[in-house]
C-alpha positions as CSV (number, residue, x, y, z in Angstrom):
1,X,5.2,-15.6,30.9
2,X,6.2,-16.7,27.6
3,X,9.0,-15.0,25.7
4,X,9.3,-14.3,21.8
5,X,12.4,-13.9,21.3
6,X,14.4,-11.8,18.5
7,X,14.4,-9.0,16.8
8,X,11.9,-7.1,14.6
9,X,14.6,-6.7,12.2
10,X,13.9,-9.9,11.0
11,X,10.6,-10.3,9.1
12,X,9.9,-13.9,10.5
13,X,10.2,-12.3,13.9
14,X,7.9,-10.0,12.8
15,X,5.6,-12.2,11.7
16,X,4.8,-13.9,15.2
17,X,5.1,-10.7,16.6
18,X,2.2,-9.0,14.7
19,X,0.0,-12.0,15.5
20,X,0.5,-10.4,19.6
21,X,-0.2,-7.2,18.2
22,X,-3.6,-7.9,16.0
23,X,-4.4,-10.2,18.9
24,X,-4.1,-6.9,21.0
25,X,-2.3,-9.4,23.3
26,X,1.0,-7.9,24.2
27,X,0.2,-8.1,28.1
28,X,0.3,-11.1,27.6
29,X,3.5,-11.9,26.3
30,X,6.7,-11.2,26.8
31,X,8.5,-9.4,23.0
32,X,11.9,-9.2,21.9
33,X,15.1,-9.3,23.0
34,X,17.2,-12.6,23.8
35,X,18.2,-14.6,26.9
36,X,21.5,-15.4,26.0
37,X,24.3,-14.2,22.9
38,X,23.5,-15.6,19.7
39,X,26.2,-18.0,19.4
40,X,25.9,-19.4,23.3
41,X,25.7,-22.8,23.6
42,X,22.3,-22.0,25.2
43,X,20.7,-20.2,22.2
44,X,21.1,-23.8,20.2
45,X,19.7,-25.3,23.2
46,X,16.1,-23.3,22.5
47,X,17.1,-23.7,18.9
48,X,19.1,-26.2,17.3
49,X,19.2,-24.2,13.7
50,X,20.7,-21.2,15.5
51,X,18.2,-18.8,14.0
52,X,15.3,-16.2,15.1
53,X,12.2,-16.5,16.4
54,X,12.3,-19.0,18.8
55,X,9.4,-19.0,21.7
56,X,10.3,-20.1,25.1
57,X,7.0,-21.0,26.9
58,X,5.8,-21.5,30.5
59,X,7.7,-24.4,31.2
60,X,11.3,-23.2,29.9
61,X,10.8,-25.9,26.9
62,X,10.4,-23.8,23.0
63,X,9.3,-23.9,20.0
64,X,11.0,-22.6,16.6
65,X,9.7,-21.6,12.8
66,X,8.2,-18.6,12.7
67,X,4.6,-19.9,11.2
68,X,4.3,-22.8,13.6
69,X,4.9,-19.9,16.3
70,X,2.6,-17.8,14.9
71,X,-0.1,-20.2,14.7
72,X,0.6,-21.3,17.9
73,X,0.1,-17.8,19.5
74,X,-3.4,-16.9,17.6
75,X,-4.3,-20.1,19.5
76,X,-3.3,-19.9,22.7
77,X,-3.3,-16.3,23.3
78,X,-6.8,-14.0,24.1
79,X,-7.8,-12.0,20.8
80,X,-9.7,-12.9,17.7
81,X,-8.5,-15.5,15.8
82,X,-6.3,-14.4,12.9
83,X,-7.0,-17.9,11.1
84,X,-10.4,-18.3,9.5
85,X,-12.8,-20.8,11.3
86,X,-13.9,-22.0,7.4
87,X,-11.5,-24.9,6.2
88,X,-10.7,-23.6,3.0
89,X,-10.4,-20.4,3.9
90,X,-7.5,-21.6,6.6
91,X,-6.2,-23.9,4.3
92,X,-5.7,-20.5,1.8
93,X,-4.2,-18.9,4.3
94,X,-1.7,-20.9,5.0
95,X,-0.7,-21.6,1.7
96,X,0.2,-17.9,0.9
97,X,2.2,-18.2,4.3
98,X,4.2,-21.3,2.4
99,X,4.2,-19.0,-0.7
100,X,5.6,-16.2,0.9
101,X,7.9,-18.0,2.8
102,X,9.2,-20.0,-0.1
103,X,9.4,-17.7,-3.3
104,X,9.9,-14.2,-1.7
105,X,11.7,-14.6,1.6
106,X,14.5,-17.0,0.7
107,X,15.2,-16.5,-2.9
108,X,14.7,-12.5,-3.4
109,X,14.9,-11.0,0.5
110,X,17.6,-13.4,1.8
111,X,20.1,-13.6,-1.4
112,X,19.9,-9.5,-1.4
113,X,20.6,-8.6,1.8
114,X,24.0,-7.7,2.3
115,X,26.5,-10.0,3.8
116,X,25.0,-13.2,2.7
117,X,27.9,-14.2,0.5
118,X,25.9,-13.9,-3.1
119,X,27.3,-12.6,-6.1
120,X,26.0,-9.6,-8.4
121,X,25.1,-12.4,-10.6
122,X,23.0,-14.3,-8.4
123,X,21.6,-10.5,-6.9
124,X,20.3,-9.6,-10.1
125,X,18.6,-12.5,-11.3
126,X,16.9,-12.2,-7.8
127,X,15.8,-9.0,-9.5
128,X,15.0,-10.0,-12.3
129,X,13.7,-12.9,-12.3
130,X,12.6,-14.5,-9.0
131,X,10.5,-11.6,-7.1
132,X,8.7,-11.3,-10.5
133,X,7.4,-15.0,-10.1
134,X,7.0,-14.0,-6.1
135,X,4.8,-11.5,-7.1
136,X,2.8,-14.0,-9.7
137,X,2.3,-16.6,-7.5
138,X,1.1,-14.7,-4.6
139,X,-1.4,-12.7,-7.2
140,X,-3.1,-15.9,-8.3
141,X,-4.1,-16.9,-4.8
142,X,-4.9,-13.5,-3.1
143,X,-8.9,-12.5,-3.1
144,X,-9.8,-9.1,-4.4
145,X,-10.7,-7.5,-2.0
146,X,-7.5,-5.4,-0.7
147,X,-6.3,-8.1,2.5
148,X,-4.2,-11.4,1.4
149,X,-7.7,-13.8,2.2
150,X,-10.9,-13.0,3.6
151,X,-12.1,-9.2,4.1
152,X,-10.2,-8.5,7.3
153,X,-6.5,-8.9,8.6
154,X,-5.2,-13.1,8.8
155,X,-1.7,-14.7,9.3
156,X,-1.4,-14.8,5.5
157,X,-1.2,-10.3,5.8
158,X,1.2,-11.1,8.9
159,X,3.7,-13.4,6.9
160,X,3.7,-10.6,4.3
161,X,3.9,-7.5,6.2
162,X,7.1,-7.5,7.8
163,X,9.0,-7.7,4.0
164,X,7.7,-4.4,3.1
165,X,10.5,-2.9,5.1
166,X,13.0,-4.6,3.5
167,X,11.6,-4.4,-0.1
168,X,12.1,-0.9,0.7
169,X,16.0,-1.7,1.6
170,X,16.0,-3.9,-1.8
171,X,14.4,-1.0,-3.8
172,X,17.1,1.5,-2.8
173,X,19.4,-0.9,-4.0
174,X,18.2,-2.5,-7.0
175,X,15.4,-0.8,-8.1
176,X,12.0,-0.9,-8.6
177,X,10.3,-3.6,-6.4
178,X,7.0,-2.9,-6.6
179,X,3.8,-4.8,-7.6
180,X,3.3,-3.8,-11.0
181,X,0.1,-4.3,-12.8
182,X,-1.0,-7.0,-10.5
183,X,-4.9,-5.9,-9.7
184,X,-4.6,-8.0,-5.8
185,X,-1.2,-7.0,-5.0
186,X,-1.9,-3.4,-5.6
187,X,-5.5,-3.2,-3.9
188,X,-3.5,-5.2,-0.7
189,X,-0.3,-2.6,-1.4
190,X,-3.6,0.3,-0.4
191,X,-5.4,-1.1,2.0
192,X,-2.8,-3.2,3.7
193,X,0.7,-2.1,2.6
194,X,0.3,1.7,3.4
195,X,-2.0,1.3,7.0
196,X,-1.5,1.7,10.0
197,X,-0.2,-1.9,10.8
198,X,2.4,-1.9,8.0
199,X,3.6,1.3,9.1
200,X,4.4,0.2,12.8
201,X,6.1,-2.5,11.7
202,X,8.5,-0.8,9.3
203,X,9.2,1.7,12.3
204,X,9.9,-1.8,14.9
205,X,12.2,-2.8,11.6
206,X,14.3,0.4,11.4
207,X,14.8,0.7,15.3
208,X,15.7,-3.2,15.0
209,X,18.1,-1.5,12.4
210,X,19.7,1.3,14.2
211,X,20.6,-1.4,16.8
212,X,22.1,-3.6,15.0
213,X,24.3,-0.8,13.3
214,X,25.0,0.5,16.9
215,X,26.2,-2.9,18.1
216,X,28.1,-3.3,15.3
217,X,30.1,0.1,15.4
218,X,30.6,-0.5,19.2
């Protein structure tokens, strides 16, 4: 059986892990967790770059990034597809993955979290400056209708999903992160943002949270 491996803590765990989910495929699959310590010699042996998600499949070979695993499971595993059969439509899709991935998860999520090693300085214009033009960008290429593309749940509502938790986190601690005025973002904030889906995430997030504070008190 394959293995996802990580932590839900992590929203490009998440990610690949909601694709199982909205695939109704978790039978299928073996989710979270690790094999081996973070640092082990055979962690960089699944992945080179040392980081989360990483699949092992079948065969004990694996694959890494957390879109190319996701796209990878909508294919392989039973479920309806989470990518849309139309080219343009896929294409859209994953360009708001690349979007997301690029101008909201490593300038604004990463540089905020704590520990990283950033200063106030570079904190605040994360603020202030970059999740505004997160925001923009992802506005102009949603569709209207309250999901990231398409009228039903895709990869591109998977890749944004799992940072709602920690725009929570950033909000306590910075301020107001929300959508603003922007017509798509806030339709997808009530049709997407407060379900069902986005609410089991953020509760896999926080008990991703509590163990990571519990390992680290230990």
């Amino acid at each position: 059986m394959m293995h996802l491996c990580g932590s839900s803590l992590s929203p490009f765990y998440e990610r690949a892990a909601l694709t199982v989910y909205l695939k109704d495929a978790a039978s299928q699959i073996k989710l979270g967790g690790m094999p081996c310590d973070m640092k082990s010699e055979e962690h960089f042996g699944y992945n080179p770059v040392g980081k989360i998600p990483f699949l092992i499949l079948d065969d004990g070979s694996s694959l890494i990034e957390s879109q190319i695993i996701a796209e990878y499971l909508d294919t392989v595993l039973d479920g309806p597809s989470l990518l849309p059969a139309d080219p343009m439509a896929a294409a859209r899709v994953k360009l708001f993955c690349r979007l997301v991935d690029l101008y909201l998860a490593l300038p604004v999520v990463e540089r905020t979290w704590p520990n990283r090693g950033f200063t106030q300085d570079e904190k605040l214009k994360a603020v202030n400056e970059d999740l505004p033009k997160a925001w923009d960008y992802l506005e102009r290429f949603m569709d209207d209708g309250g999901y990231a593309v398409g009228d039903g749940l895709t990869l591109a509502d998977c890749a944004l999903i799992p940072f709602l938790f920690h725009l929570d986190m950033f909000t306590s601690h910075f301020g107001d992160a929300g959508v603003g005025d922007r017509p798509r973002l806030k339709a997808w904030m009530d049709t997407v943002g407060r379900g069902d889906v986005a609410a089991e995430s953020r509760v896999r997030a926080q008990k991703g949270l509590e163990m990571l504070r519990a390992q680290q008190a230990s």
